[in-house]
N, C-alpha and C positions, 0 to 999 in steps of 0.2 A: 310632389306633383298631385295635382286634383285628379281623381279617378273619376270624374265622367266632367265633361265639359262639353258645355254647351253654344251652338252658333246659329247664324243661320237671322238672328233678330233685325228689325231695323225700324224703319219709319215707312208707313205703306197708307195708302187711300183705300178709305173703304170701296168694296169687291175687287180690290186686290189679293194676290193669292201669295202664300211666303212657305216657305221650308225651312224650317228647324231642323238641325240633326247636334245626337248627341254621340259623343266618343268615348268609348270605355277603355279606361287603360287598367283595368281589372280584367281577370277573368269571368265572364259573364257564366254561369250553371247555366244548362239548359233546366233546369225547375224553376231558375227566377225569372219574372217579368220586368220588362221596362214599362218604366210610366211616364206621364206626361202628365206634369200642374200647372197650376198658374195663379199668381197671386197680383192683385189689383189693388192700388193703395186701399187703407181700412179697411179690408177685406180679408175672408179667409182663407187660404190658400185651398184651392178646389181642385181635383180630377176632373181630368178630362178622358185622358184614354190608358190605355196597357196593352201590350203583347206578349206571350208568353212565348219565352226565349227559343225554346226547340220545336213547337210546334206552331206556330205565329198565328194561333188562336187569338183572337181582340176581343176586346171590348172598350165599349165607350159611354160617355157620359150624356146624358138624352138631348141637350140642348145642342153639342157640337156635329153629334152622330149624320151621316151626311155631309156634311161641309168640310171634316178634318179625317184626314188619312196616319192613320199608323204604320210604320213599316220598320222591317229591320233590315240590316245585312251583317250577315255572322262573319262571314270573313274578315269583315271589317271591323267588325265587334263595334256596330255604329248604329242608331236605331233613328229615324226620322220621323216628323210627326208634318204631315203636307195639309197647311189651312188652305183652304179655300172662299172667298164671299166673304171677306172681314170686314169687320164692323168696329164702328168706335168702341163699343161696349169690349171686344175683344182685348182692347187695349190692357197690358200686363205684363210682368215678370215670369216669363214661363219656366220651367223645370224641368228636367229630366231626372228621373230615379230607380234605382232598382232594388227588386226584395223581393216577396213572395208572391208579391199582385194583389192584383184586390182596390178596391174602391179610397179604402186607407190610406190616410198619411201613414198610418202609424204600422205598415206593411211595408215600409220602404226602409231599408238604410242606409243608402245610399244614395246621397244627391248632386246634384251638379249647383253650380253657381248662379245661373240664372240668366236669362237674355232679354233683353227687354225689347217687347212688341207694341208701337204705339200707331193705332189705326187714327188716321185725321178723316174728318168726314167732307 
C-alpha cells in the first residue's frame, strides 16, 4: 500500500478554488514536514508549500503564498493544501511528500502518487 496518497484533484475554471488532501498511512514524526509540489509537463517539479508536522509552522513558495493554504490534521495523519484564485498556469500534477522540510526535493522521501490539477480558462 502507498504510504501517502493523494486526492482532492480535478478539472476547475480559473478563480475557482480546490483542496487537495494528502493521507499518511505512515507514521508521520512530529520533526518531519509535509510538503506540497507540483510538476507541469517539461517542467521541473517545484515547491510550493510545507508544514512542520508538530508545530504547524509553514512556509511557502513566493509565487502561491496568499492564494494557497497549508494545513494539517494529526489525528488524521492527513495534511491539506487549500488553492484559491486558479489560474491556467496552475495547471499540474501536484504531490504531497514528507522528510525533513525544506525548500528541496531532495529533503523529502517520501511521496505520494500525484493528482492531477487542470485549470481551463
Amino acid at each position: 500500500q502507498a504510504q501517502l496518497v493523494e486526492s482532492g484533484g480535478g478539472l476547475v475554471q480559473a478563480g475557482d478554488s480546490l483542496t487537495l488532501s494528502c493521507a499518511s498511512y505512515r507514521h508521520t514524526s512530529g520533526s518531519e514536514a509535509m510538503g506540497w509540489f507540483r510538476q507541469a509537463p517539461g517542467k521541473a517539479r517545484e515547491f510550493l508549500a510545507a508544514i512542520r508536522w508538530s508545530t504547524g509552522i509553514t512556509w511557502y513558495e513566493d509565487s502561491v503564498k496568499g492564494r494557497f493554504t497549508i494545513s494539517r490534521e494529526i489525528a488524521k495523519n492527513t495534511g491539506r493544501l487549500q488553492m484559491n484564485s486558479l489560474k491556467p498556469g496552475d495547471t499540474a500534477v501536484y504531490y504531497c511528500a514528507v522528510g525533513q522540510g525544506g525548500y528541496s526535493i531532495y529533503n523529502y522521501a517520501y511521496w505520494g502518487q500525484g493528482t492531477q490539477v487542470t485549470v481551463s480558462s
